[in-house]
Backbone bond lengths (Angstrom), bond angles and torsions (degrees), N, CA, C in turn:
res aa  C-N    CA-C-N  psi(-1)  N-CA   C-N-CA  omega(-1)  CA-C   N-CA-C  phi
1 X - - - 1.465 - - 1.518 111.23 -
2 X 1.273 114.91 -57.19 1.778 109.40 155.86 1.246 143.06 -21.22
3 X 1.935 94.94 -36.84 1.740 90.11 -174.16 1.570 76.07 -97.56
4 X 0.916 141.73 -43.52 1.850 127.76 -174.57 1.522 91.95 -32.86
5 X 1.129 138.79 -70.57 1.851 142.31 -139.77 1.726 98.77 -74.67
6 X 1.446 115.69 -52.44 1.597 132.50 141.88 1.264 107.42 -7.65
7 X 1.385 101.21 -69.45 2.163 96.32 -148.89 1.751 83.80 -90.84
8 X 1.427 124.94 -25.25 1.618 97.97 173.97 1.689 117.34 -71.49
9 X 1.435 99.70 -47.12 2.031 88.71 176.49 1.727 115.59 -45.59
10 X 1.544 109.23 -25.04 1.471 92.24 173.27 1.040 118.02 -75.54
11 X 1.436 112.24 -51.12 1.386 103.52 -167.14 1.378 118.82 -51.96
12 X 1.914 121.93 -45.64 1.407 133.85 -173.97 1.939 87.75 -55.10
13 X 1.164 138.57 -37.76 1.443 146.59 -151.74 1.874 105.21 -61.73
14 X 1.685 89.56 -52.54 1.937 122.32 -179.55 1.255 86.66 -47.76
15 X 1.675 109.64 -86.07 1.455 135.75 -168.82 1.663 112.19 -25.65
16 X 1.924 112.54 -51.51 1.781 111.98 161.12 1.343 110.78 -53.16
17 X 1.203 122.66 -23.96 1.675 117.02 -158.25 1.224 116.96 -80.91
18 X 1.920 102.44 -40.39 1.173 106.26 175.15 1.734 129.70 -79.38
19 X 1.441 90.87 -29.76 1.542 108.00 176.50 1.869 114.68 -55.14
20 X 1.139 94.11 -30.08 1.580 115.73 -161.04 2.225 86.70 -86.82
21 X 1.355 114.90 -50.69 1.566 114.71 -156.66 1.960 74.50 -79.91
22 X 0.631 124.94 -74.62 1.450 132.50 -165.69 1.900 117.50 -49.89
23 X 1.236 97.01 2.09 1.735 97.95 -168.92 1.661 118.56 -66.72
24 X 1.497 107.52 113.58 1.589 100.64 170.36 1.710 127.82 -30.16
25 X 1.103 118.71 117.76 1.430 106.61 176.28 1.725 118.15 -100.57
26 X 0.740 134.84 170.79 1.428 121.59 164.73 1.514 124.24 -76.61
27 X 0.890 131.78 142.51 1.674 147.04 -171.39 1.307 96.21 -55.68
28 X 1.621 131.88 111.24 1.259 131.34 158.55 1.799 113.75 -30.25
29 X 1.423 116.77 129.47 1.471 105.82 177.93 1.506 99.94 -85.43
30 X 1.572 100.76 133.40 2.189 115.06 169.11 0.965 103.24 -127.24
31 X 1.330 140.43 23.73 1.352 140.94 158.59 1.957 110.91 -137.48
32 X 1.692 101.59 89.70 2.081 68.06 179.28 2.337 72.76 -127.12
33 X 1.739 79.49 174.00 1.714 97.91 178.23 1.425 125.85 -133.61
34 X 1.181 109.70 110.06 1.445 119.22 -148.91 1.702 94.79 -79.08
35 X 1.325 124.72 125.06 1.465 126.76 -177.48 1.427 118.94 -113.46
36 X 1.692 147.09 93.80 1.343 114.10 -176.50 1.447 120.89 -69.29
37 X 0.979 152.85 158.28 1.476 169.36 -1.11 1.690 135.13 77.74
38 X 1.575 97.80 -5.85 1.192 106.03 -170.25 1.553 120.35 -177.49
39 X 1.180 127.57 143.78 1.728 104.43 170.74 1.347 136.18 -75.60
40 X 1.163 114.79 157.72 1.528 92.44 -169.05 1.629 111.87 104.72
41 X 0.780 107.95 -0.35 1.548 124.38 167.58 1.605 130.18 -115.00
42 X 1.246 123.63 129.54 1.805 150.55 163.68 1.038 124.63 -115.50
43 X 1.777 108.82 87.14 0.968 131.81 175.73 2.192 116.71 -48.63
44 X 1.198 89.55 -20.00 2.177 116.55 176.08 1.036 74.87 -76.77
45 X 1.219 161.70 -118.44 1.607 164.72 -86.62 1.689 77.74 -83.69
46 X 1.099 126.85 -90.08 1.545 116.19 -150.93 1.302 117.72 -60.57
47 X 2.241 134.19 -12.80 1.039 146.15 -129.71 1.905 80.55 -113.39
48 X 1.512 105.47 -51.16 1.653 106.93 -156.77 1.844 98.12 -73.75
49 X 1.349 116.97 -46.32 1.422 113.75 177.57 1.738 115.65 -71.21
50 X 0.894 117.16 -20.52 1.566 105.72 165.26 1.196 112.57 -96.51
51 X 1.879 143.08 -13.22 1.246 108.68 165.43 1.667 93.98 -87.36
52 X 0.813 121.41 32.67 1.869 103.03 175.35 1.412 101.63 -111.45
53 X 1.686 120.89 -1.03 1.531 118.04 -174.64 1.046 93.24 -94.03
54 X 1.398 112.76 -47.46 2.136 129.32 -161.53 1.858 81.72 -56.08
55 X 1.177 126.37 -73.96 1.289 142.13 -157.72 1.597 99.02 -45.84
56 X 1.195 131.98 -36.12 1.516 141.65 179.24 1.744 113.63 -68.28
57 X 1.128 93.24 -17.72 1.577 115.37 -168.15 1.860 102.04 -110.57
58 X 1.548 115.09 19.99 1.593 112.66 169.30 2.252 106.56 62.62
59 X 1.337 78.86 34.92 1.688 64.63 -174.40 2.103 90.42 -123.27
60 X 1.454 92.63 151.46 1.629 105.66 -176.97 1.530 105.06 -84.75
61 X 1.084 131.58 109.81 1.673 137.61 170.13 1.244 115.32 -80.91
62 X 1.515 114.03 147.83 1.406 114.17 154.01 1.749 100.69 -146.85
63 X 1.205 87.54 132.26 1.625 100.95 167.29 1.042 137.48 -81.91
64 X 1.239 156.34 87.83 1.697 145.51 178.53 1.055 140.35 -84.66
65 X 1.221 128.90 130.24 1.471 127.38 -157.12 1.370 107.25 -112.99
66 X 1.465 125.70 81.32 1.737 128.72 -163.45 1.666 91.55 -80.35
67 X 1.635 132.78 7.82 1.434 111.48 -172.56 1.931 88.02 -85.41
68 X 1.353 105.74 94.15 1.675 112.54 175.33 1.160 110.91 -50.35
69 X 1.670 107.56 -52.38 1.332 106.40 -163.72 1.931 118.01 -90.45
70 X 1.432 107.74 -15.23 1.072 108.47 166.00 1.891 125.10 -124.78
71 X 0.997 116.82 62.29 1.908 108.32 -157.13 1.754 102.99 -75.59
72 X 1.080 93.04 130.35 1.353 100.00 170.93 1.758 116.59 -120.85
73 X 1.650 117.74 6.66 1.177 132.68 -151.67 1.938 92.70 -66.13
74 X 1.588 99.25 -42.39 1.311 101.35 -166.49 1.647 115.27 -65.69
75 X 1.358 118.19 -22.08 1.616 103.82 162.57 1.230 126.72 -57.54
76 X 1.331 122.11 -22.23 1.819 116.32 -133.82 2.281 62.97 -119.30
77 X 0.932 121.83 -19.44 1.905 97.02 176.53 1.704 98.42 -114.43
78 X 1.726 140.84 19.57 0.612 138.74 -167.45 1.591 123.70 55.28
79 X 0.953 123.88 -4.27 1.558 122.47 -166.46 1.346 117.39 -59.82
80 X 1.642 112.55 165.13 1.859 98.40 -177.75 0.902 87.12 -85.61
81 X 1.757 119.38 172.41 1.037 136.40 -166.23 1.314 111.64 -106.58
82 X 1.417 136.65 123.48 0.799 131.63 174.85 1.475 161.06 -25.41
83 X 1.207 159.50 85.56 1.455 142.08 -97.08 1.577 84.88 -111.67
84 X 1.569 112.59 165.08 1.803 116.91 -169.06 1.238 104.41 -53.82
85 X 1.277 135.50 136.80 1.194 123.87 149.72 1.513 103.97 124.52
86 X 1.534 116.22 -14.05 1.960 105.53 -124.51 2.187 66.12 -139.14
87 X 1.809 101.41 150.26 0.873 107.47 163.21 1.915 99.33 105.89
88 X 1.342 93.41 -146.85 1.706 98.75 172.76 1.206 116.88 -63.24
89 X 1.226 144.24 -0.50 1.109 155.34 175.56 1.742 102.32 -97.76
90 X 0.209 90.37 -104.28 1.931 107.71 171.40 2.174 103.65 -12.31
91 X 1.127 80.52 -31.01 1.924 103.74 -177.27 1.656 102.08 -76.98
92 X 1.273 102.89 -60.41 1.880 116.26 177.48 1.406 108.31 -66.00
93 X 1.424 129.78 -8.52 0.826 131.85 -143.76 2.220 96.24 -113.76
94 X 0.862 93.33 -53.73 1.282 128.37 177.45 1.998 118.41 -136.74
95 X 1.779 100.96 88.00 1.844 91.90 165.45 1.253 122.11 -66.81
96 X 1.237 128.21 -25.82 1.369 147.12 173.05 1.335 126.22 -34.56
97 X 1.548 100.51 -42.41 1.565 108.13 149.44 1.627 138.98 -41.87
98 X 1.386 94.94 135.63 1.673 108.22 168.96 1.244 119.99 -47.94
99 X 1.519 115.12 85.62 2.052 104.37 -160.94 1.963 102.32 -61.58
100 X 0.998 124.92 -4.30 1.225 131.64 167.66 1.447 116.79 -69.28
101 X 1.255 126.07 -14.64 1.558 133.70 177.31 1.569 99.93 -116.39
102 X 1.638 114.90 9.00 1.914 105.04 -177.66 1.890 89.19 -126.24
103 X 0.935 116.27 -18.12 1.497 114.94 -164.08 1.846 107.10 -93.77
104 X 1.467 106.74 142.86 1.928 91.85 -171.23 1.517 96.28 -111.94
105 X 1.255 115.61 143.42 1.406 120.92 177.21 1.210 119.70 -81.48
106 X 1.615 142.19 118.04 1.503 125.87 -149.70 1.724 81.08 -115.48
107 X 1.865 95.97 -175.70 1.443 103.66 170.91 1.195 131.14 -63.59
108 X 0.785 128.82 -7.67 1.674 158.77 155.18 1.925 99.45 -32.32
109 X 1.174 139.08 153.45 1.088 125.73 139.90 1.350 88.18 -128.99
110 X 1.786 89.42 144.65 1.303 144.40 178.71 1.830 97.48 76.41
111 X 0.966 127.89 30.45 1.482 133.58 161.73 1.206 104.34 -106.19
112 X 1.417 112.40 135.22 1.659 113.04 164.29 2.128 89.83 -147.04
113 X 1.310 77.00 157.97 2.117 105.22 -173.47 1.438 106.09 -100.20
114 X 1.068 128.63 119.18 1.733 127.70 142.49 1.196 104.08 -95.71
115 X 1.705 108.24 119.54 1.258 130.07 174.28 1.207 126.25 -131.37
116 X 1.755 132.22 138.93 1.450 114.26 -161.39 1.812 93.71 -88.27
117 X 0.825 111.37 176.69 1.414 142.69 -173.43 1.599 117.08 -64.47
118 X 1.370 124.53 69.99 1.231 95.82 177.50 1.243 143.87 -8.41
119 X 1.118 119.94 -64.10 1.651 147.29 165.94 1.631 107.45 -22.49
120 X 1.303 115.39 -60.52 1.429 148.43 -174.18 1.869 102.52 -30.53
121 X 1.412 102.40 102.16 1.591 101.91 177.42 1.608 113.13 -56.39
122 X 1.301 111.68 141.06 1.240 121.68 -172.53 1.811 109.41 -49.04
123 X 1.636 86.64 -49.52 1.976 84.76 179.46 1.570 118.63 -91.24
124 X 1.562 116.91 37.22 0.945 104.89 157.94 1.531 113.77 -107.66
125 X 1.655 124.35 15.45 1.539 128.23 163.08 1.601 109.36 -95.10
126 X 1.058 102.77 24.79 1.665 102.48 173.88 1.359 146.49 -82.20
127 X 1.471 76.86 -21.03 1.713 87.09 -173.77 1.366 92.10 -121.11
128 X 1.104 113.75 52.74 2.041 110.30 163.02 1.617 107.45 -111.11
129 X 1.004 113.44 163.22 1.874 113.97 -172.79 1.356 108.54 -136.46
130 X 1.048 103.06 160.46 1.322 106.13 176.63 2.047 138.81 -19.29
131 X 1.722 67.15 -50.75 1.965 85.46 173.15 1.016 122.04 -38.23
132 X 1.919 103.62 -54.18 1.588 104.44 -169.10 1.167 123.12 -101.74
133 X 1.203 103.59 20.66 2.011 116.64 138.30 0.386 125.76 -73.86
134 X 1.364 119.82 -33.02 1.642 124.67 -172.65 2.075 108.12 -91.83
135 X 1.253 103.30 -37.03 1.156 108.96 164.53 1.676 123.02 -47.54
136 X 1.537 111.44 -50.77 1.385 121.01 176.36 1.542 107.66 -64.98
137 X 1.541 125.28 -58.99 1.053 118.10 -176.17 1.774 130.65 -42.35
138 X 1.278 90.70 -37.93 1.806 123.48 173.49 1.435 121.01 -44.43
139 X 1.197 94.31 -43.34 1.902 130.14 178.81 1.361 92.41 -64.03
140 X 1.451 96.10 -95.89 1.607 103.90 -179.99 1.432 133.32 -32.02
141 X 1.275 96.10 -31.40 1.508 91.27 168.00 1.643 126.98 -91.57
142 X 1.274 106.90 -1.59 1.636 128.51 172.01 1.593 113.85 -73.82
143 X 1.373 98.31 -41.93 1.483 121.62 173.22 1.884 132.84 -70.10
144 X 1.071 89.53 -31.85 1.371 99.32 -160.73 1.680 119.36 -135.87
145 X 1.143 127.83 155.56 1.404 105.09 -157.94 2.028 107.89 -100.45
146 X 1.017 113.72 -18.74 1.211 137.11 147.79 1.569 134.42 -111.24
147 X 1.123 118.47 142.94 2.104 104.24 -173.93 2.062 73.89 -143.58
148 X 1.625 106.07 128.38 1.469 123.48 -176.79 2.357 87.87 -119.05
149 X 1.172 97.52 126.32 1.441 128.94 179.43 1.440 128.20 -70.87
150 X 1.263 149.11 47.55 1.372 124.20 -159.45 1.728 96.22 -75.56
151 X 1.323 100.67 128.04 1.478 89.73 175.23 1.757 92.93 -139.23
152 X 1.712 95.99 149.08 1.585 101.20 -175.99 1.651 113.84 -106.27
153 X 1.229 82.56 145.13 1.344 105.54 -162.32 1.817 111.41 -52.15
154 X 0.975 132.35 82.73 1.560 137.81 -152.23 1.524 114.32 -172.60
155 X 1.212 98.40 87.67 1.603 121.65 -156.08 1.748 95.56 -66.71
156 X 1.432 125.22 -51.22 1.539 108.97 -177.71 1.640 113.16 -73.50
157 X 1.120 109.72 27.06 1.440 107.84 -166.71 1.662 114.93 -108.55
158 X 1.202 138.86 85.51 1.470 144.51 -170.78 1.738 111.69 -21.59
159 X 1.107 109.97 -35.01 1.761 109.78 175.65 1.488 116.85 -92.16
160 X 1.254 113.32 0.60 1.549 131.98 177.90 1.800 99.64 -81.59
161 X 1.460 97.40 -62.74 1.701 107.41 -157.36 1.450 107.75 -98.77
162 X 1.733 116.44 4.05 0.978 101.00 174.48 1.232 115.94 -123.08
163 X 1.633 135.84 6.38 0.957 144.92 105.20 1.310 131.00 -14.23
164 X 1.148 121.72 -62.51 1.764 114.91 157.27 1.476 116.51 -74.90
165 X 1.062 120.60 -7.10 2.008 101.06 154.85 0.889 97.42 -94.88
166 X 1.663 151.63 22.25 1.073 118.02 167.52 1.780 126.01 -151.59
167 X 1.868 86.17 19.37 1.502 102.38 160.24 1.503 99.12 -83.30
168 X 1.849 98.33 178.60 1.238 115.95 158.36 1.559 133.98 -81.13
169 X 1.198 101.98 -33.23 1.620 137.85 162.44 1.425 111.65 -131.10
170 X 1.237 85.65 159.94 1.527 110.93 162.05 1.574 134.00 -140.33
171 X 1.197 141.67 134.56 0.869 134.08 166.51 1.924 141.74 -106.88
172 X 1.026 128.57 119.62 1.675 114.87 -155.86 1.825 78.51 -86.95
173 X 1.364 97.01 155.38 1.745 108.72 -169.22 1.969 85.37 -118.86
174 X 0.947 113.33 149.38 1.760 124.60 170.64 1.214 120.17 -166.25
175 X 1.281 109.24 173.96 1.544 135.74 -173.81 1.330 120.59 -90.86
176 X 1.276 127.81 -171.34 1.558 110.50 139.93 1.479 107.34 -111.96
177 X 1.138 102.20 95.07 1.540 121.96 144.33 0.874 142.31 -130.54
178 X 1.808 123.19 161.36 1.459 104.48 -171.19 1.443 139.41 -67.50
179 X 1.489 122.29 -14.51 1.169 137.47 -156.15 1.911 96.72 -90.84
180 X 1.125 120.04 15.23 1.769 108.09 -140.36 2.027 85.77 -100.62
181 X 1.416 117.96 -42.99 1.679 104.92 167.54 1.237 112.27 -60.28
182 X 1.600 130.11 -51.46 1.784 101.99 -171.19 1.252 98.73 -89.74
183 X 1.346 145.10 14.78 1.786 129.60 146.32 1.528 101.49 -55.41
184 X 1.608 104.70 -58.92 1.801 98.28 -175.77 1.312 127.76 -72.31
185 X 1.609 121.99 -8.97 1.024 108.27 171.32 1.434 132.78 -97.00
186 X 1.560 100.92 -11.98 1.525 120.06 164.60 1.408 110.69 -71.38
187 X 1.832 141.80 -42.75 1.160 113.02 -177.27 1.595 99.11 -85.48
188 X 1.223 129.87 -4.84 1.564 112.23 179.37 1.413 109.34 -62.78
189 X 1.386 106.74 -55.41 1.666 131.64 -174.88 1.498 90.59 -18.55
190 X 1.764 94.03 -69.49 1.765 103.95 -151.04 1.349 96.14 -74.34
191 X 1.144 127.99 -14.12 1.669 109.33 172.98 1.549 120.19 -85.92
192 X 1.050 127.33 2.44 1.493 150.49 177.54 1.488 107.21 -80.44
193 X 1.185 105.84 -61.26 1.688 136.02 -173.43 1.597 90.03 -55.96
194 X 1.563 129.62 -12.00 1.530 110.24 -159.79 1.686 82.19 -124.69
195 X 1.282 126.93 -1.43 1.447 118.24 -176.51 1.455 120.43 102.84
196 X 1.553 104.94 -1.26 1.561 107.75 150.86 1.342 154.78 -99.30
197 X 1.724 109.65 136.36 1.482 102.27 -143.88 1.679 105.65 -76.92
198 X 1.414 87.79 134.94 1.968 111.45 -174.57 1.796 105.22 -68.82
199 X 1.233 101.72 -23.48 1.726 113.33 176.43 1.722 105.64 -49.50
200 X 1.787 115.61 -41.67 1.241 109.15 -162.35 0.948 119.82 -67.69
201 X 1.988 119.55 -19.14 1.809 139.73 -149.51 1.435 77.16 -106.61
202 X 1.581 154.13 67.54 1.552 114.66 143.75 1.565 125.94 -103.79
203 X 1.231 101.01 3.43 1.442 124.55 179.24 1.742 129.51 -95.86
204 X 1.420 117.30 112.86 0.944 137.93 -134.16 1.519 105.48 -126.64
205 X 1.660 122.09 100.01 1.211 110.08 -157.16 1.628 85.04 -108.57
206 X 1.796 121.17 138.10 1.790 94.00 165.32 1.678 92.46 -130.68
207 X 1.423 103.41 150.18 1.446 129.85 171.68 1.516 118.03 -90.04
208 X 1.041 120.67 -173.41 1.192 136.90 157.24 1.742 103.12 63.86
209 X 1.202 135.81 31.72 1.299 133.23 -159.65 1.090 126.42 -70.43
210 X 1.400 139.37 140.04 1.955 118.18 -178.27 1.104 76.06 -115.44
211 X 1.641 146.46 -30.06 1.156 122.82 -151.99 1.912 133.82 76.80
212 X 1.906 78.43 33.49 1.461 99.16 -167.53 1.700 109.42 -83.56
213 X 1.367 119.24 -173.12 1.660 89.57 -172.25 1.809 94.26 -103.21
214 X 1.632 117.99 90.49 1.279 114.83 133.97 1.507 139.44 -78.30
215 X 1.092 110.75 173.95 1.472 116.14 -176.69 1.389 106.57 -90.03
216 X 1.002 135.40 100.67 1.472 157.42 161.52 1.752 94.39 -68.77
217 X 1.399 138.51 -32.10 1.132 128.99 -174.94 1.564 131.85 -91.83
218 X 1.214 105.54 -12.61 1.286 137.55 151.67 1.680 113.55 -39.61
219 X 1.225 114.54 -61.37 1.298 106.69 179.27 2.008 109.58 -90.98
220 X 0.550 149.49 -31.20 1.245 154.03 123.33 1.761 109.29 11.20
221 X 1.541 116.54 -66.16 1.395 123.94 159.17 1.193 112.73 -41.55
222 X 0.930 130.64 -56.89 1.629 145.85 -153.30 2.024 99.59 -101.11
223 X 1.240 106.02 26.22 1.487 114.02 153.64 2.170 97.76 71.40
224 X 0.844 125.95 -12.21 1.380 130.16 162.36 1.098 110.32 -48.51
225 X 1.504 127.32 158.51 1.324 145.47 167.52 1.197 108.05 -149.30
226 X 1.862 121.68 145.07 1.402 113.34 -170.64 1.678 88.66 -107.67
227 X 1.190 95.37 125.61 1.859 118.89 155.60 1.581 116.62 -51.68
228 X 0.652 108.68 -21.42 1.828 117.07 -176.90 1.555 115.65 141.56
229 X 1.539 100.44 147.91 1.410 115.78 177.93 1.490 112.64 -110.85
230 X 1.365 119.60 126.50 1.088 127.37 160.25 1.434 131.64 -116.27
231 X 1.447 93.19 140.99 1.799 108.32 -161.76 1.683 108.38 -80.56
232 X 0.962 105.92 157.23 1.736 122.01 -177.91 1.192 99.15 -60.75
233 X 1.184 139.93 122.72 1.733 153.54 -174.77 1.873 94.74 -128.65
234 X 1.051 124.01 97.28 1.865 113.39 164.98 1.362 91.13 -46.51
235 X 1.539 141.79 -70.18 0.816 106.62 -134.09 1.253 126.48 -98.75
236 X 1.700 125.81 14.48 0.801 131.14 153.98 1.686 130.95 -70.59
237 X 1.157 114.92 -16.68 1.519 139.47 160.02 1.264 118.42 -55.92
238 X 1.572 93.19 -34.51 1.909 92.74 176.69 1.167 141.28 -122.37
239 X 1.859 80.04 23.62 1.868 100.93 161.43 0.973 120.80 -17.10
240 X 1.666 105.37 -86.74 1.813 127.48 173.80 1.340 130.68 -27.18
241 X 1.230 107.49 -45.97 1.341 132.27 -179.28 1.689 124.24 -64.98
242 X 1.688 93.15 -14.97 1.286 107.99 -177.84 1.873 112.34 -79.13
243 X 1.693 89.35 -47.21 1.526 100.33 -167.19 0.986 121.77 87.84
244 X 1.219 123.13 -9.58 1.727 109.81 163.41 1.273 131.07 -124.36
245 X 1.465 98.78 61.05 1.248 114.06 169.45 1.526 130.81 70.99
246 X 1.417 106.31 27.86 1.429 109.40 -154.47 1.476 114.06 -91.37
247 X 0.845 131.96 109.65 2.008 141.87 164.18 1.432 118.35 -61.25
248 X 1.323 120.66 114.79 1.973 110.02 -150.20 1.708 90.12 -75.95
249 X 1.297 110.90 -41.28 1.399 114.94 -153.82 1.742 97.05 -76.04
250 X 1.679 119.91 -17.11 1.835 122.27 174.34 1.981 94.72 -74.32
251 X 1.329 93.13 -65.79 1.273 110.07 -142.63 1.698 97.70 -80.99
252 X 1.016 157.71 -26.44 1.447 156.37 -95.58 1.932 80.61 -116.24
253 X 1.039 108.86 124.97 1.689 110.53 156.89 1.475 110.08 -46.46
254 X 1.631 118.86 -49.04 1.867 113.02 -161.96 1.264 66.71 -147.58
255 X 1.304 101.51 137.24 1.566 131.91 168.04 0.994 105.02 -113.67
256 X 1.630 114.36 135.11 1.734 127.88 -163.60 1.864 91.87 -84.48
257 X 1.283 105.85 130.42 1.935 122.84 -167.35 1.537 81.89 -57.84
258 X 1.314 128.69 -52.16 1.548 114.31 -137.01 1.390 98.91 -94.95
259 X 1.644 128.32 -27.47 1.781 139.83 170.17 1.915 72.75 -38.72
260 X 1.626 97.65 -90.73 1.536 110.01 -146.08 1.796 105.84 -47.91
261 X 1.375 144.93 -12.08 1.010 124.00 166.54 1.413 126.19 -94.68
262 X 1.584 118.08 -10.77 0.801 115.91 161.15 1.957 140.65 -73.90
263 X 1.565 71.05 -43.91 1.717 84.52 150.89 1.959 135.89 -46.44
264 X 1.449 84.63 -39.15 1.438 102.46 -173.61 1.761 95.75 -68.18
265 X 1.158 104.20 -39.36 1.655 108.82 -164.11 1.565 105.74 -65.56
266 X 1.178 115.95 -18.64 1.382 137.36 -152.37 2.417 83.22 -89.86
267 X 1.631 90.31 -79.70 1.592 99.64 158.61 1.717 120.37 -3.55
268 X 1.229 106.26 -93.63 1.633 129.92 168.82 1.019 117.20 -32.71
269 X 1.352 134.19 5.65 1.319 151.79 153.10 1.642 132.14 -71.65
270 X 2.089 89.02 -31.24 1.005 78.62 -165.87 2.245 96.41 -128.36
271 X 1.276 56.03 24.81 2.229 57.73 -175.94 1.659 106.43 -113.83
């Protein structure tokens, strides 16, 4: 009877071994789209310190800046700014292109930005459709081993809604304020209503923190989970402002413990 109890702990022993070498993991995310939700949020503050972690970790980045009509992506990585015509525009315009002559190389290594053109008249992103979001995204993700999304919050807007059908994730970025659950649950709603899955939005990153007494439990009910909180750092705010290219979490003399672990948590998502 001994060696019976014997030869079963091994076998059940194999059976952990293999279950454990063989375990499904989840699909690294290479497509997620960072959305704000609220004011008081810089989507650049969270975009430049996480591709500079991913990038630490041997992985190829690309950043995108879907705010067409307003990009500000290129301050917060220093990059030049794009000349009319030239950039994400020029990409939608023609895929055919050498994305190596449309993509800008920031201080970052192995990060590079597609950004539209300042310059770029507002109504000349008008007549793009769905496709060639989906077309660009396609690219980018052929290319590169991660592609991170700033996309603005502007539900009739083709780089808004088609960005979330066509990341892998997504994340809504916020404040603490009150308005920040029915911001997210009104553009989810309407993105549902069009055939996109609400499963991808449950992750809830917020910045700017004082650590005032909001309701963190509020969304929690409503099936959300927060990805990480990050605390108010000045001086990570005034990266951009510097102009030379500065990464708080590369460059920062004292890096705030709880910025850099939360950030990291943010990271581990995608490695």
């Amino acid at each position: 009877m001994a060696k019976v109890n014997e030869r079963g702990k091994g076998i059940d022993g194999v059976l952990d071994k293999i279950s454990r070498d063989y375990e499904i993991k989840k699909p690294r995310i290479n497509v997620a789209a960072f959305i704000p939700s609220s004011d008081f949020v810089e989507n650049g503050q969270i975009l430049s310190n996480l591709s500079y972690l991913l990038a630490q970790n041997d992985l190829q980045v690309c950043v995108v800046d879907f705010k067409v009509f307003y990009p500000n992506l290129f301050y917060w990585f220093c990059a030049e700014p794009n000349k009319k015509g030239e950039g994400l525009m020029r990409m939608l315009k023609n895929y055919r292109n050498d994305i190596k002559s449309i993509i800008n190389p920031t201080p970052i290594k192995n990060v590079y930005l597609l950004s539209p053109s300042p310059y770029d008249s507002i109504e000349s992103y008008y007549s793009f459709e769905f496709r060639h979001v989906e077309t660009v995204i396609n690219i980018l993700r052929e290319n590169f081993d991660v592609v991170l999304i700033d996309v603005p919050n502007n539900p009739p807007l083709e780089f808004c809604l088609g960005a979330m059908m066509n990341c892998m994730q997504g994340f809504f970025t916020a404040a603490e304020r009150v308005d920040v659950l029915s911001n997210i649950l009104k553009l989810i709603n309407h993105a549902g209503s069009i055939g996109i899955s609400e499963g991808k939005f449950l992750e809830v990153i917020y910045m700017n923190v004082f650590n005032s007494t909001y309701d963190f439990n509020a969304l929690k009910k409503s099936s959300f989970s927060v990805a990480a909180t990050l605390p108010y750092v000045k001086e990570a705010n005034e990266c951009p402002l510097e102009g030379t290219g500065k990464i708080y979490l590369r460059d920062a003399k004292t890096v705030n413990r709880v910025f850099a672990s939360e950030m990291q948590k943010i990271s581990d998502k995608f490695i």
